[in-house]
Each structure stands twice: as structure tokens, then as C-alpha cells.
N, C-alpha and C positions, 0 to 999 in steps of 0.2 A: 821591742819598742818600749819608751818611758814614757811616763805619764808628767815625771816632771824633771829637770835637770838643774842642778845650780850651779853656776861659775862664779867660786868667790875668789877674783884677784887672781886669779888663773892670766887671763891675755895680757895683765901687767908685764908680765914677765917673759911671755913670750915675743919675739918678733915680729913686727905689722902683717905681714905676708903669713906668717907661718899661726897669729891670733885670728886673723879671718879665715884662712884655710881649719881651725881648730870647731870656731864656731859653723859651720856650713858643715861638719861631720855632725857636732854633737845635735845640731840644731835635723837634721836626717834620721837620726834615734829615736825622735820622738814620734808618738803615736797620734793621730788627728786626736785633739782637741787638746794635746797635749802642753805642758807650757818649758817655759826656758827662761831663766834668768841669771841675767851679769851682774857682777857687782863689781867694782873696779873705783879707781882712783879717777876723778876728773881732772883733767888740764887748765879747762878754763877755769875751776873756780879755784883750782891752787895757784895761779897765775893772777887772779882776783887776790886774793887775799896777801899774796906778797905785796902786788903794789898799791892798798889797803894799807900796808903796813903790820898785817895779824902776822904774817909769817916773818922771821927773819932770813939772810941768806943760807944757813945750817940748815933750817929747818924748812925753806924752802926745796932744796939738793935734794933732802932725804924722803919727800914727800914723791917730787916727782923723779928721783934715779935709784931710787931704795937706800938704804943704811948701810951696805958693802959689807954687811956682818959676816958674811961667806958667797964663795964667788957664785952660786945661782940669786941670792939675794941682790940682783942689777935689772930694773929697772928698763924693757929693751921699746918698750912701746905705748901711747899716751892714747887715750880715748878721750872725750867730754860725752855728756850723756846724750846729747844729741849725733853724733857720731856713730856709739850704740844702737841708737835706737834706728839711725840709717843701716845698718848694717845688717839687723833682724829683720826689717822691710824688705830690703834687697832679697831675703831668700824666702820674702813669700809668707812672712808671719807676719800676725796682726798685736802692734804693742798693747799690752793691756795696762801695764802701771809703769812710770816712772816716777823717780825719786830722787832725791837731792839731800845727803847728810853729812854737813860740814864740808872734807871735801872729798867724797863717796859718791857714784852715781849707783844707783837700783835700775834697771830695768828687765822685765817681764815682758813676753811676749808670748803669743799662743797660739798654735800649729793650726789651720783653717780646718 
């Protein structure tokens, strides 16, 4: 059992089914009181920021499909932080922090 887990950018890249099936193992690893956190690309605020105008179309693509720098570097699935943070609820954990950086979500969550 862990006491703590971190997913940096991990479900990005996995697919919807197969990122929630990832998370409900790892999130099973942990030990009570133990914590878990995502960290991942947001949808809505890259979605904000393009029609904003902060992002252009390039730079839009690459933010939400990845860079195609090599064929795992693809982009298979979008989360927003409230999304996450349903998703750590549904199996039972209590959110402790959420965060918002640029267009990064944080969230923490901790096994009851």
C-alpha cells in the first residue's frame, strides 16, 4: 500500500476507458489516509484560451493532441479539473486540493 501516488500527465495519453480503469487501480494501492494526485492538461481552460485568442491554432492542436514528436507522444483523452475531481469522488476519495496552472489541472484527493 502507498501513502502517496502521483500522476503526472499520465491519463493524457491514455484512452478515456482505459485512463479511468488506470486511475480506480492506482487509486486501490493506496493505504487509508493515503493521498493521490493528477496532474493533467485541462480541456476547458485550453478551449478558453484559444477563443481568448492567448492560444493560436498550432498551438492550440499541440496543447490539446500532443506535439506527434513520436507516435506515443498522441494526445488519446481530455479531462477539465472538474471532471477529475468527479472521478476521484466516484471511487470513494475525499478531494483535498485542487488547482488551476495556466492550462494544468492539480488535483489531490485522500483515501478515507
Amino acid at each position: 500500500e502507498c501513502e502517496e501516488i502521483i500522476i503526472n500527465h499520465v491519463c493524457d495519453f491514455l484512452e478515456m476507458q482505459d485512463a479511468l480503469s488506470a486511475i480506480k487501480h492506482w487509486s486501490g494501492k493506496l493505504r487509508h489516509k493515503g493521498s493521490i494526485t493528477l496532474i493533467g492538461s485541462d480541456a476547458y481552460e485550453i478551449c478558453k484560451a484559444f477563443l481568448n485568442g492567448e492560444l493560436n491554432i498550432l498551438e492550440f492542436n499541440q496543447q490539446m493532441h500532443g506535439e506527434f514528436s513520436a507516435p506515443w507522444d498522441v494526445k488519446m483523452s481530455h479531462f477539465t479539473m472538474e471532471a477529475a475531481c468527479e472521478a476521484l469522488a466516484a471511487l470513494g476519495l475525499e478531494i483535498s486540493t485542487k488547482r488551476l496552472h495556466k492550462y494544468n489541472y492539480t488535483v489531490k484527493a485522500v483515501r478515507p
